[in-house]
N, C-alpha and C positions, 0 to 999 in steps of 0.2 A: 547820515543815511539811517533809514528806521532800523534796517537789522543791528545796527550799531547799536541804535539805543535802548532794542529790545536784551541786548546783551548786556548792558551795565545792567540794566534791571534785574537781570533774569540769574546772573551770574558773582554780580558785586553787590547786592544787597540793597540797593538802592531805596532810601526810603519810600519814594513816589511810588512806588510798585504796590501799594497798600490801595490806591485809588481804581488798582483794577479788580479790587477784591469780590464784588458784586459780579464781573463778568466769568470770572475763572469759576464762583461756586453755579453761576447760570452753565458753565462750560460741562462741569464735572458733574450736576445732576441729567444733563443730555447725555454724556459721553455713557454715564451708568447705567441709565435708561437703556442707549442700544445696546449695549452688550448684553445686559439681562435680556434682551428681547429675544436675542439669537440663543440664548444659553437657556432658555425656557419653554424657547420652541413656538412663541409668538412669532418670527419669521424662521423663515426655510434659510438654511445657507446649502450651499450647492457642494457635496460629499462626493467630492472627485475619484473616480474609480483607482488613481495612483496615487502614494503616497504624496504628500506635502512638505515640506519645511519652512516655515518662514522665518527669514530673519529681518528683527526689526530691533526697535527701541523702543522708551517709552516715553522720549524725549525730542524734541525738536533742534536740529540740526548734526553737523556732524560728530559721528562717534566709531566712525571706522568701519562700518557696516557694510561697506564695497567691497573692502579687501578679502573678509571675512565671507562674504558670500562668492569669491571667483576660492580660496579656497576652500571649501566645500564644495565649491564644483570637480576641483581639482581632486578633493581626495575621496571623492566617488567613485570620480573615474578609473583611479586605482583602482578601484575595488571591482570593477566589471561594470558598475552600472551607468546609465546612461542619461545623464540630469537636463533638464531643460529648464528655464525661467522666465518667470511674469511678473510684468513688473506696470504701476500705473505710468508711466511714462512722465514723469513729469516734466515739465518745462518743452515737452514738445506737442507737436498736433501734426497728426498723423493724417491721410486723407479720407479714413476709414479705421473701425476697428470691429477687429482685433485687427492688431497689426505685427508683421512678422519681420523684424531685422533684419539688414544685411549689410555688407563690410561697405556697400555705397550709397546708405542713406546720410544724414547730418542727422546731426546732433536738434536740431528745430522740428522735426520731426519726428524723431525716436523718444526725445530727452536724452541726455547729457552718458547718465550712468545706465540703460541698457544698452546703448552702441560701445560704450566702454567695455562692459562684461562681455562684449558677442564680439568684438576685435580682441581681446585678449582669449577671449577663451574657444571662442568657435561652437559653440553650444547653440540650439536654438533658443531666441528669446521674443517673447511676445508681451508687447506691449496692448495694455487697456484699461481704461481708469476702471471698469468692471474685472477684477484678477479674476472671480470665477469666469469669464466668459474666453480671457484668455487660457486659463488649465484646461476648459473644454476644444479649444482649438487644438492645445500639444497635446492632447487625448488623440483626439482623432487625426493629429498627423501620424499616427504611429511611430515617430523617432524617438520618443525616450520612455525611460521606467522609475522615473522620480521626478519632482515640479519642486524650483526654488519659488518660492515665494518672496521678492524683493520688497524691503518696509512695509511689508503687508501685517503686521502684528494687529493695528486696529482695523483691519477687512474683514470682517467677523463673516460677510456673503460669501467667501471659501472657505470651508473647512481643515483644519489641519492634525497632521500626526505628530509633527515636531515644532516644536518653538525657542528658537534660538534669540538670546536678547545682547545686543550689545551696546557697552557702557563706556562713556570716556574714563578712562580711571583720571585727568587732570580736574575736567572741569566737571564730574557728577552730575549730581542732581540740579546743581542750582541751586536755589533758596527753596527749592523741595513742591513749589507750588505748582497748581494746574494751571494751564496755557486760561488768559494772557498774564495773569500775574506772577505765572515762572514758567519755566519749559517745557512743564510735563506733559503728556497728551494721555496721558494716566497715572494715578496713583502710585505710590513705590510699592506697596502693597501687590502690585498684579504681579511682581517679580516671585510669588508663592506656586503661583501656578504655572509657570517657564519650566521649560524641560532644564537646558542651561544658562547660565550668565556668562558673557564672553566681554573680560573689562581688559579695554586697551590701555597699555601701560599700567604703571604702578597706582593703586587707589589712592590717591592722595587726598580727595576732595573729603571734607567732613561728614557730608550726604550721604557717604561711601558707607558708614557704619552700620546702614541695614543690612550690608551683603555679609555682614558678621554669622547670619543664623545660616544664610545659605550657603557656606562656604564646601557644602558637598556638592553643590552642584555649580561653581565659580570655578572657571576656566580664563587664569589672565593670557592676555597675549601681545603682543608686538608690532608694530608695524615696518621693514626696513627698507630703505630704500634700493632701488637695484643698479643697473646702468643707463646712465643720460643718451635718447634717442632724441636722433632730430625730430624736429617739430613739423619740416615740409621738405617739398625738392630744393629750396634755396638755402636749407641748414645741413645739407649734405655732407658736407665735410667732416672732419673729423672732430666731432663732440668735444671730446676731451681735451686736445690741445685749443681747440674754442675757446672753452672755457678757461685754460690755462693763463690763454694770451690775456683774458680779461681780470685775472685775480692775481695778476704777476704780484709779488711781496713787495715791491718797489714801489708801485704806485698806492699814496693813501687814499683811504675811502673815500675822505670830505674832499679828495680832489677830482674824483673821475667825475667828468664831464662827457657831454655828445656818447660819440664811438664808444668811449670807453666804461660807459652804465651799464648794470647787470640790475636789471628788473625782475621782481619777483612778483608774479601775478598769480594770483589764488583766486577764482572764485566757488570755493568748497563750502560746509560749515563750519570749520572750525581754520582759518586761515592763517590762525596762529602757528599751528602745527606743521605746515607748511614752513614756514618761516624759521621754524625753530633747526627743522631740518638743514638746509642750505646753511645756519649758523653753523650748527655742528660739521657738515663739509668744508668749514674756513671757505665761504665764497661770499664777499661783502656783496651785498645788495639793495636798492632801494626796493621794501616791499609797498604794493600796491593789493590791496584786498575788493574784492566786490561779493556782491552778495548771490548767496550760493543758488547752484544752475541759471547764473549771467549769462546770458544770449550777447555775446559781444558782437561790435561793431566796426566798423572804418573807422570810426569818431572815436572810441574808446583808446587806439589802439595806437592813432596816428603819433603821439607823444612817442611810444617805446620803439618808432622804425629805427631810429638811427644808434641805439643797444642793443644789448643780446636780453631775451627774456627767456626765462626759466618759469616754468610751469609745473602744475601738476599733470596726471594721467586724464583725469578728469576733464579738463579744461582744455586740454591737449584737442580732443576729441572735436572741440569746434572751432579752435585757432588753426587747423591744421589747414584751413580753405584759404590762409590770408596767408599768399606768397609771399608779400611784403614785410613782413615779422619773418627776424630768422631768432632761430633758439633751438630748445630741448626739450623734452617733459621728462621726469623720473618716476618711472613707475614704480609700487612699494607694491610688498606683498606681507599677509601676516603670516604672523610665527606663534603656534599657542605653544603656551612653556612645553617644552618636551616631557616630562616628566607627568604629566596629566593629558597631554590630548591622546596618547591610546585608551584612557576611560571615555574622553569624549567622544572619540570615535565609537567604541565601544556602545556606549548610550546610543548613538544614531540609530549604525546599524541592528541594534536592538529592537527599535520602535519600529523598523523598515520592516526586520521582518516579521515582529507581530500583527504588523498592518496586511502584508503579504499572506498567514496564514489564515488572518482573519477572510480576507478578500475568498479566498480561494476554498474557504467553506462558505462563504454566502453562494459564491457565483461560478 
């Protein structure tokens, strides 16, 4: 599959990757061009009357940036405030936009990761490949007093207060270069001007060594996994002796057959991770990957009826229509080291309320 092989490229150094050299520097003097445009004030971006946060990346595919944004939602709400999120929807088409979530739309329609964030968290979420036109909706719905900004880092048409970036600490940068001859969708450079750096897991990638300068404002964090929920009305039972009956220590792995296969389907960005997980749970499985926000099928699916399949949260979200698949998804949540997220938090609510008092002497 291409994402496969944009991954050897992007990730293992692949020599052939030199061949896209010419479209990545045509990539990166367009990508510099718009930004300077909005930073100069050649176009308008739209200065939403409530604060902003976006978190993104500056890199193509996954790096944990779900979890990290339903926490922040999370520890807002703690705090009294009331967060809503926009997001471009990807991987759906909506009938109309801006469009406004709810616990019974699909996933084809929403995209994958807002109906995800708006079933786990209950927060309003508005989807629209324009993010300003969705802030100006949660504006005027009067329900909340903060706007997540989901992967919106390169939406330069919104404005924002805070910019949150997060990093795979496994697989970094890549070979460092701009999309298509590595992953970047920006220079490592733009990480100067991020409020924080949020690296999942331990940095281990080589790439990693720029976040040496920034380490006052690098916030590592975690992602763990939580309790196996069913997938639909037919995995009702009880999850965990489910899975039990299928990982019994008697039966080898090279032998389970039919009934007795425990499938691991990922369609995320980073599907490794996924898989690494269920290792670390001692639960043998065959993993099958697809490529992230997979709009599954009957056809895709028909192979894993007669095993149990294990999912992410993600993915969860539009296996949950196909009564015939019975399984789980594990939902994860992050964890920023204890020892630094009350600075982070601290930071937040710092920019929240400078935006706040600012607001309130303009208007």
């Amino acid at each position: 599959m291409l994402h496969r092989v944009f991954n050897r490229l992007w990730y293992r150094g692949h020599g052939s990757a030199w061949l896209l050299w010419p479209l990545s520097l045509l990539f990166g003097c367009l990508s510099r061009r718009r930004r300077n445009a909005y930073m100069n004030g050649e176009k308008s971006a739209y200065h939403c009357e409530l604060p902003v946060i976006v978190v993104g990346n500056i890199s193509v595919g996954g790096t944990g940036k779900t979890p990290i944004s339903i926490w922040l939602i999370e520890a807002l709400q703690q705090r009294g405030l009331r967060p809503g999120l926009v997001s471009r929807g990807y991987g759906g088409k909506a009938p109309s936009y801006p469009y406004v979530v709810s616990v019974t739309d699909e996933a084809s329609v929403t995209g994958d990761e807002p109906l995800m964030i708006h079933l786990r968290t209950g927060v309003p979420v508005v989807v629209d490949p324009d993010r300003a036109s969705a802030a100006r909706h949660l504006v005027h719905g009067g329900e909340v007093d903060v706007i997540i900004s989901d992967d919106g880092l390169q939406h330069y048409g919104l404005s924002r207060t805070i910019e949150l970036v997060v990093v795979d600490g496994e697989r970094g940068f890549g070979t460092g270069r701009l999309l298509p001859m590595g992953p970047l969708r920006e220079p490592v450079v733009r990480l100067n001007t991020v409020d924080a750096v949020l690296v999942n897991g331990a940095p281990s990638h080589p790439s990693l060594r720029h976040l040496s300068a920034l380490s006052n404002r690098t916030y590592p964090f975690t992602v763990q996994p939580g309790q196996w929920i069913p997938l639909n009305g037919e995995s009702e039972a009880d999850v965990d002796t489910f899975i039990s009956a299928f990982t019994d220590a008697t039966v080898d792995e090279k032998a389970l057959s039919g009934s007795k296969v425990i499938h691991g389907l990922a369609g995320i960005g980073n599907p490794q991770r996924f898989f690494d997980t269920l290792q670390q749970l001692g639960i043998p499985h065959q993993p099958h990957s697809f490529p992230d926000h997979h709009d599954y099928t009957e056809l895709d699916l028909e192979a894993f009826e007669a095993g149990l399949v294990l999912t992410t949260e993600k993915d969860a979200v539009k296996l949950r229509k196909f009564d015939r698949v019975r399984g789980a998804y594990l939902p994860i949540d992050a964890h920023v080291d204890a020892r630094l997220q009350p600075a982070l938090i601290d930071v937040i609510m710092a920019r929240l309320e400078a935006f706040n008092q600012q607001h309130r002497h303009l208007y």
